[in-house]
N, CA, C and O atoms as a GROMACS GRO file, in nm:
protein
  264
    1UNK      N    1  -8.290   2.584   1.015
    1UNK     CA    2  -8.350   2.590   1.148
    1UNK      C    3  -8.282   2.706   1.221
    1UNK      O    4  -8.159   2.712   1.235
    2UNK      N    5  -8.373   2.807   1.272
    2UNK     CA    6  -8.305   2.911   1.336
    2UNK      C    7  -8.233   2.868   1.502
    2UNK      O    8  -8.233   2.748   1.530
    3UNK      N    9  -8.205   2.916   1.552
    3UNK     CA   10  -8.135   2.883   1.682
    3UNK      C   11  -8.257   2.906   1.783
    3UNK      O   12  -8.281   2.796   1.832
    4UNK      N   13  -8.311   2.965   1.816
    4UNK     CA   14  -8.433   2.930   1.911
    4UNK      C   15  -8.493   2.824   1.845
    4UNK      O   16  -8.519   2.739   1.929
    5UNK      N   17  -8.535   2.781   1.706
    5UNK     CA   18  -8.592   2.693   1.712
    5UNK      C   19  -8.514   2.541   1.728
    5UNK      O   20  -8.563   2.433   1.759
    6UNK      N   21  -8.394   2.571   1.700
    6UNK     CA   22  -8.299   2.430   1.781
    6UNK      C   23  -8.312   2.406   1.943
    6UNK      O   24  -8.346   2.312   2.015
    7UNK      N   25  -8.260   2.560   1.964
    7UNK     CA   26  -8.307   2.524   2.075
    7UNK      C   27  -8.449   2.452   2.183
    7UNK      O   28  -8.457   2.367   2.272
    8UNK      N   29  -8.539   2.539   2.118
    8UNK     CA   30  -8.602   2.449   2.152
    8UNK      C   31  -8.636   2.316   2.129
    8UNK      O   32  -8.700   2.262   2.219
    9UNK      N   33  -8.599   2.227   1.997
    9UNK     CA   34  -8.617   2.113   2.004
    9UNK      C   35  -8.474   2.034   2.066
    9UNK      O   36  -8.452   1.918   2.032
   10UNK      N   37  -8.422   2.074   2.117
   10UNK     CA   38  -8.293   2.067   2.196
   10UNK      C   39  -8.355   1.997   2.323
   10UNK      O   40  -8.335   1.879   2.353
   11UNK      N   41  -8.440   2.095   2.402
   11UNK     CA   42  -8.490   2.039   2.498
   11UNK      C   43  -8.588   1.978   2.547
   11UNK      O   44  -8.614   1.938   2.661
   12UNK      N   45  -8.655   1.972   2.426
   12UNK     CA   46  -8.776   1.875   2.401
   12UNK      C   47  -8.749   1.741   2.490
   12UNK      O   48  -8.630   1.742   2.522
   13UNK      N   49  -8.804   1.646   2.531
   13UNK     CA   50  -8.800   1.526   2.610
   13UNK      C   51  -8.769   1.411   2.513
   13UNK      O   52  -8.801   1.410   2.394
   14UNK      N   53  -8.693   1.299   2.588
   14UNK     CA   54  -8.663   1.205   2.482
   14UNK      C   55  -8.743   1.070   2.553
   14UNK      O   56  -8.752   1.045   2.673
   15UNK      N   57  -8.810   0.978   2.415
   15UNK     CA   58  -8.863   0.862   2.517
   15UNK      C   59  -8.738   0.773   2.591
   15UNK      O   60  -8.624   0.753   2.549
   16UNK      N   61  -8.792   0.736   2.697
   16UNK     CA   62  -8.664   0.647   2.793
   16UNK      C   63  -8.640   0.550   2.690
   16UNK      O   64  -8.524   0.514   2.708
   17UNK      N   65  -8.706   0.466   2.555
   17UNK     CA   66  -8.642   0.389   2.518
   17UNK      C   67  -8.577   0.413   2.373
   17UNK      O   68  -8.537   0.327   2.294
   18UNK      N   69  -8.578   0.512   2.363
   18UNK     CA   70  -8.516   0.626   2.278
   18UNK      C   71  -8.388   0.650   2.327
   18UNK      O   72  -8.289   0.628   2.257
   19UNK      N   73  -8.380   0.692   2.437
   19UNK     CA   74  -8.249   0.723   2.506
   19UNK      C   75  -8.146   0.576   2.574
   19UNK      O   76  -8.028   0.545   2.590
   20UNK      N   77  -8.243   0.539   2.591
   20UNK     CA   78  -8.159   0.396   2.598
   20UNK      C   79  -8.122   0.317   2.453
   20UNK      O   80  -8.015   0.258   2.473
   21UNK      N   81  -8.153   0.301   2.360
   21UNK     CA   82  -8.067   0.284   2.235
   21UNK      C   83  -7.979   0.395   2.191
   21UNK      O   84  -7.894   0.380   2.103
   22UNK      N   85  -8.003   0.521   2.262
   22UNK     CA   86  -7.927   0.586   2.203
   22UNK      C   87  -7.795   0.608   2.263
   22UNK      O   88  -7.702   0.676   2.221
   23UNK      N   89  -7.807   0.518   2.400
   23UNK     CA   90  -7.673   0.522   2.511
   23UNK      C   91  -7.615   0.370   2.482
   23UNK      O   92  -7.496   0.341   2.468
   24UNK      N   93  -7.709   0.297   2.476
   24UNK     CA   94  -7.586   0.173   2.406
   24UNK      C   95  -7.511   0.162   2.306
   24UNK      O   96  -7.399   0.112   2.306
   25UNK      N   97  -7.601   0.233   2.168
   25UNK     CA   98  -7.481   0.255   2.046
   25UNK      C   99  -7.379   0.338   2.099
   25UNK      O  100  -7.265   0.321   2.055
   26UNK      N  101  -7.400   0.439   2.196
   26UNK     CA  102  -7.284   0.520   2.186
   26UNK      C  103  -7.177   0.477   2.267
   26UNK      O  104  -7.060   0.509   2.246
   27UNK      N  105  -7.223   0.390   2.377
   27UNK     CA  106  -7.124   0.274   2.491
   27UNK      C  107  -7.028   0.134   2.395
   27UNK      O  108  -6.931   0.068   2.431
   28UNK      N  109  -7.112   0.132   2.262
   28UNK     CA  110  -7.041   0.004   2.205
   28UNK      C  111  -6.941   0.100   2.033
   28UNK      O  112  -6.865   0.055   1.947
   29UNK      N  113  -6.980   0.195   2.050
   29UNK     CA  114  -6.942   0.274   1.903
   29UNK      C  115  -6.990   0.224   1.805
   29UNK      O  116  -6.937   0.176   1.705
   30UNK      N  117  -7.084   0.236   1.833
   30UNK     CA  118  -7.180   0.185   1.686
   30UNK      C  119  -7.311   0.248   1.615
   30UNK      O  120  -7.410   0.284   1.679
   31UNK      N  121  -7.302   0.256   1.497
   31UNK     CA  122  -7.378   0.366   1.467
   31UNK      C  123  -7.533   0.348   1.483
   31UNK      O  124  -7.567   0.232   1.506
   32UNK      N  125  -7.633   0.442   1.476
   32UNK     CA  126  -7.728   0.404   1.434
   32UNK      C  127  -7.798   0.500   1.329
   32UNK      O  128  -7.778   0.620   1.312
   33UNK      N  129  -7.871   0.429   1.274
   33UNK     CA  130  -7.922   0.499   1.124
   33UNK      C  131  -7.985   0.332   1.076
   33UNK      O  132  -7.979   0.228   1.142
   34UNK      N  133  -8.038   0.353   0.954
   34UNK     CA  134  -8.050   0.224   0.922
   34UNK      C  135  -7.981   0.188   0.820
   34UNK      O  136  -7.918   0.263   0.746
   35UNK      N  137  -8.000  -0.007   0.809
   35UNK     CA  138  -7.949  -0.073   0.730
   35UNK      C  139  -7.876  -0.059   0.608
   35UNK      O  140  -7.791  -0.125   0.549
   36UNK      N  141  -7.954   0.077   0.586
   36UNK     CA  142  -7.874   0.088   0.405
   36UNK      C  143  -7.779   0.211   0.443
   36UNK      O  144  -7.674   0.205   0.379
   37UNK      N  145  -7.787   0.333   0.541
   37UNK     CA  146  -7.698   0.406   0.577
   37UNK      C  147  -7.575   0.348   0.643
   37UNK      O  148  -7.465   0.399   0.623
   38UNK      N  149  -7.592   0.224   0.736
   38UNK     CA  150  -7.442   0.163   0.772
   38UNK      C  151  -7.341   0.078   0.691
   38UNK      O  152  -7.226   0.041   0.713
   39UNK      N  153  -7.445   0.057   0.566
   39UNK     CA  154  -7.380  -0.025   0.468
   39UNK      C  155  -7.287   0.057   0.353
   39UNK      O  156  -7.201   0.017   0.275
   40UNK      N  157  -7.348   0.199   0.380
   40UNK     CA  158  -7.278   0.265   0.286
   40UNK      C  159  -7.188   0.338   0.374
   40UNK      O  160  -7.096   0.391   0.312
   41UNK      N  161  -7.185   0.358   0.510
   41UNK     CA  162  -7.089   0.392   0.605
   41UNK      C  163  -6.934   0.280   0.557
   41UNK      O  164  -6.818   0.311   0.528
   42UNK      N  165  -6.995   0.164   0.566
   42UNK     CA  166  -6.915   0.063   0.601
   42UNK      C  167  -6.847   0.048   0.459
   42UNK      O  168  -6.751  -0.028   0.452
   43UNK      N  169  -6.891   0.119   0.337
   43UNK     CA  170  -6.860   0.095   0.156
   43UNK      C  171  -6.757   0.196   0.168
   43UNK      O  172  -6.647   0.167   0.120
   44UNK      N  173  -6.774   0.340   0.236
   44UNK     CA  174  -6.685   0.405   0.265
   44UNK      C  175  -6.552   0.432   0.324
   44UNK      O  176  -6.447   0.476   0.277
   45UNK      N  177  -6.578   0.402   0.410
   45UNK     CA  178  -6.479   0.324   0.522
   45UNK      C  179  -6.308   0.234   0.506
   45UNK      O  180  -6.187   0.248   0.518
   46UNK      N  181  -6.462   0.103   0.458
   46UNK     CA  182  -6.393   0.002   0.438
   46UNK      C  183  -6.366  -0.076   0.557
   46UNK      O  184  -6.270  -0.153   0.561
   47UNK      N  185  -6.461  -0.060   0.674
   47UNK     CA  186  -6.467  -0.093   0.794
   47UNK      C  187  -6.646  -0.193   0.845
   47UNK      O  188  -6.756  -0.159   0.888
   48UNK      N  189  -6.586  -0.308   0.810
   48UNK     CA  190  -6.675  -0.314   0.883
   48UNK      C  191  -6.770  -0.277   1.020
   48UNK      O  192  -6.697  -0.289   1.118
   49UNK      N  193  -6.884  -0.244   1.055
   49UNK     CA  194  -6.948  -0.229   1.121
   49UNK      C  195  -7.108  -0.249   1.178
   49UNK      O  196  -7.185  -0.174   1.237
   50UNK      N  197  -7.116  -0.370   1.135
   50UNK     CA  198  -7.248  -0.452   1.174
   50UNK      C  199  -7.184  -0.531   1.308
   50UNK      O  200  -7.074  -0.578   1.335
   51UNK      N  201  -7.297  -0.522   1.367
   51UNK     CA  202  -7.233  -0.599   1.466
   51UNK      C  203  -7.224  -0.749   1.497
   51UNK      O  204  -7.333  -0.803   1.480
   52UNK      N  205  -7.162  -0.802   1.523
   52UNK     CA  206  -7.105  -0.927   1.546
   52UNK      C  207  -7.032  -0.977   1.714
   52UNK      O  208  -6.959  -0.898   1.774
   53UNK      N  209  -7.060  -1.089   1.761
   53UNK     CA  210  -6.993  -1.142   1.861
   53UNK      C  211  -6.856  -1.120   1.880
   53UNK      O  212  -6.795  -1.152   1.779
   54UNK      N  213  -6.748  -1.058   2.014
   54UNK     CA  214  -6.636  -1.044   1.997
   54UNK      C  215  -6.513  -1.167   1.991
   54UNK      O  216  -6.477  -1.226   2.093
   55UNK      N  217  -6.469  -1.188   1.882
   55UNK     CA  218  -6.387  -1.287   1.939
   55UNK      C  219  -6.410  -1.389   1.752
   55UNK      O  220  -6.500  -1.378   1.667
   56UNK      N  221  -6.285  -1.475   1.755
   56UNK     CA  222  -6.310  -1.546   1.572
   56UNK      C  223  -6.395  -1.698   1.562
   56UNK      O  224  -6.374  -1.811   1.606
   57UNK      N  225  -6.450  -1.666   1.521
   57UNK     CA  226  -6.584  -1.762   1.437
   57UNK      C  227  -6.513  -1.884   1.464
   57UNK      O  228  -6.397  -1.888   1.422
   58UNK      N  229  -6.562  -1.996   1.530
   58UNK     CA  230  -6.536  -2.133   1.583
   58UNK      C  231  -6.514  -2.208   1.485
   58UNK      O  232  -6.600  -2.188   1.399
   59UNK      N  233  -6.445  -2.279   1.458
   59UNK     CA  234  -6.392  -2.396   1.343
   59UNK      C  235  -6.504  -2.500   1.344
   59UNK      O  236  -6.535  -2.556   1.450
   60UNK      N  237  -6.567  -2.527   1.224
   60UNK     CA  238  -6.690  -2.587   1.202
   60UNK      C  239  -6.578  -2.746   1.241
   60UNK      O  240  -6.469  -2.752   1.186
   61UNK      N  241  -6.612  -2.832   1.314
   61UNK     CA  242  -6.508  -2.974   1.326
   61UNK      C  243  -6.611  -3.101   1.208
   61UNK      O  244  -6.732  -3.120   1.195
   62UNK      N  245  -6.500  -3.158   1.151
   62UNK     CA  246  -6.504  -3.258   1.062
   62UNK      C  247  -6.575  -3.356   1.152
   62UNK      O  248  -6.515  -3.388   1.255
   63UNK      N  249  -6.700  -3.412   1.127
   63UNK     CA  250  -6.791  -3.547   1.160
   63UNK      C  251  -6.742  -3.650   1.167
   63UNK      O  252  -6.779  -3.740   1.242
   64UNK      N  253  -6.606  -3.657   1.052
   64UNK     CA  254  -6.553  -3.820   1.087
   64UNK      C  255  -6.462  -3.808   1.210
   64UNK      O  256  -6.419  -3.914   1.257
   65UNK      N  257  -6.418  -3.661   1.285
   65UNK     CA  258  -6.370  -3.705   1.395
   65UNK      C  259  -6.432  -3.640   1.500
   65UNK      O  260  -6.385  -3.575   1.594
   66UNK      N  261  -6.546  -3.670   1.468
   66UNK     CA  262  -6.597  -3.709   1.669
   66UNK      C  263  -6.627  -3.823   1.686
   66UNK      O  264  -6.659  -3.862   1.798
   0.00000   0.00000   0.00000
């Protein structure tokens, strides 16, 4: 791609809900691409990065004591 033609798709318009996924991944650090590109992000790594709730997974409680 030559540089005028970056440029111009540089300033091309973005849809508002285009730009709004593209400001929350970047507010939470999280990538976007798809499913099979974050999985091989994450093979690389060694980091997970799917996202998940913050905070550790609730202790399933034993039935005989409630």
């Amino acid at each position: 791609m030559s540089g005028d033609h970056y440029q111009h798709y540089c300033k091309q318009d973005v849809a508002v809900s285009e730009n709004i996924f593209i400001s929350e991944r970047l507010e939470s650090n999280r990538l976007t691409g798809s499913n099979k590109f974050i999985d091989e992000i994450e093979r690389r790594t060694g980091v997970r990065l799917e996202y998940a709730k913050p905070g550790r997974p609730r202790k399933e409680q034993d039935k005989a004591y409630k």
